[in-house]
N, C-alpha and C positions, 0 to 999 in steps of 0.2 A: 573373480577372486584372484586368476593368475595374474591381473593386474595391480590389483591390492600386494601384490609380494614386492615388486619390482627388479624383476628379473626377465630381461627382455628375452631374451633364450627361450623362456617356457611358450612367447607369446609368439615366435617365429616358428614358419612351415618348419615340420621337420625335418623334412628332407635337405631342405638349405641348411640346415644345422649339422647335419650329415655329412653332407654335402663338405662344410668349414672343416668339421673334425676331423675327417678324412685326411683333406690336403695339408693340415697343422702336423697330422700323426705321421704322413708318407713324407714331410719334409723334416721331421726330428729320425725316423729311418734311415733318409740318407744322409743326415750329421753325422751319425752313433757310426754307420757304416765308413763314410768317411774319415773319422776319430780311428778307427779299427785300422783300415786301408793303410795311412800312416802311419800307425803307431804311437798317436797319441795317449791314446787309453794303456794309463798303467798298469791295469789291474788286470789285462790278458796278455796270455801269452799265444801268440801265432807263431803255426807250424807246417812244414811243408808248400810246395808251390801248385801254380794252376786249379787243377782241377783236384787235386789232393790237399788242397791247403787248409788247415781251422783253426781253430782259436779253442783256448778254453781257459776259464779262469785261475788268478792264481791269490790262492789263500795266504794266510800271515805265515811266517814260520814262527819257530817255539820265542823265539826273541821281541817278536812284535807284538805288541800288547793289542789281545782282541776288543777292547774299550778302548772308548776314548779317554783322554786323561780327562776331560772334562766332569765325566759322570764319578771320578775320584775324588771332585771338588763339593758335589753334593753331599749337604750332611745327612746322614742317619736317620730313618725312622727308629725309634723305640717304642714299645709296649704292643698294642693288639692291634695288628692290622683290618681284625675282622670287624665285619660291621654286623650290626647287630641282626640275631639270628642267622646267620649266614652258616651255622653248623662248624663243623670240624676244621674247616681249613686255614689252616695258620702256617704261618712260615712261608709266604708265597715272597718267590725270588725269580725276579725277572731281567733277559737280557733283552737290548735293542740293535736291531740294524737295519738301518737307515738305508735301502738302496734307490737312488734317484736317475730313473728311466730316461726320464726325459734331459739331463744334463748329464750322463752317460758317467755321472760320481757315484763313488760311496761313502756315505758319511759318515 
């Protein structure tokens, strides 16, 4: 069956699979690290030296629009979002934030 899918992944030892993910996730570690190191990464702000030194993030202020303008350009649902029998809940309002680990963005 696992061949019938065609995903060679399922069909490989797992260990060697392991084995891959591991080295994939400890060299996107030291990007993110070295993105930080420098100063690339916008979105934190690094403080102090040595052994007292960290980081921590920094949010929008009151001027920065927390959406994107993108989702401004989406038109409107109108009428019932519920689906049928689904009971009471109406009015459902959702935000998104995209944060991508492995390319050290926010989107």
């Amino acid at each position: 069956m696992l061949r019938e899918i065609g995903a060679p992944i399922l069909l490989a030892p797992i260990q060697e699979t392991l084995d891959a993910f591991h080295e994939e996730l400890e060299a996107k570690f030291k990007r993110v690290n070295e993105r930080i190191e420098n100063g690339d990464n916008q979105h934190l702000k690094i403080a102090g030296t040595g052994e007292k030194r960290r980081w921590s993030l920094i949010y929008p202020t009151e001027e920065e629009p927390i959406n994107s303008p993108f989702y401004g350009q989406l038109p409107g649902v109108d009428g019932d979002l519920d689906p049928p029998d689904s009971g009471e809940r109406r009015g459902l309002t959702t935000g998104v934030l995209v944060v991508d680990l492995w390319s050290s963005s926010v989107c």
